[in-house]
N, C-alpha and C positions, 0 to 999 in steps of 0.2 A: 287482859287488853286485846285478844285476841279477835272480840268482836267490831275492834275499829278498824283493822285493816283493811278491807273493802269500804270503810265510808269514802265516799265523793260528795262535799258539799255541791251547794244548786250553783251555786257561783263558781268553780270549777266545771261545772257539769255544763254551764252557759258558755263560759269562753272556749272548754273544749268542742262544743259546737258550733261556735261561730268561729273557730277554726276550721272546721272543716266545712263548712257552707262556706267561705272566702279563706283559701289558701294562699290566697296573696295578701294578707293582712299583716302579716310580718314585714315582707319589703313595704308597704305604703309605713310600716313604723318606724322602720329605717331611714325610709327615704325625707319623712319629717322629722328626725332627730337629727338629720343630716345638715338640713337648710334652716334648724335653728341655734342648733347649739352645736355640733361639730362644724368650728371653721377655725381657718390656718391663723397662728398666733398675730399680732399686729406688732409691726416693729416701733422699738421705741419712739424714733422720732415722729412718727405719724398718733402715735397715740397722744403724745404730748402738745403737738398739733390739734389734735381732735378736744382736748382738753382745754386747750388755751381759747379754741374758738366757738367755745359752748355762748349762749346768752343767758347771762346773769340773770335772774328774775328777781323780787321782793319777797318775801318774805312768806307775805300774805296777800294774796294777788285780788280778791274780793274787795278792795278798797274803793 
């Protein structure tokens, strides 16, 4: 097994350059994990608020 240790797949060998042609690709990944999916928990009563005041729809709305 000794002749796979130096493999680097092309897909590897891509994202490590396009790491270093934009070194700030990291924070812009940060910074959109940020503003979609880390945010602060929702307290109960506003969620249940959020819940109560949804609009119903039908079932099957193409009628």
């Amino acid at each position: 097994m000794k002749h796979f240790q130096n493999y680097e797949s092309e897909f590897t060998e891509f994202l490590r350059d396009l790491k270093q042609e934009h070194p700030d690709i990291d924070k812009h990944q940060r910074d959109g994990r940020k503003l979609l999916w880390d945010k602060p928990p929702v307290p109960p009563d506003e969620l249940k608020l959020a819940i109560n005041s949804e609009v119903k729809l039908k079932p099957y709305v193409y009628e």
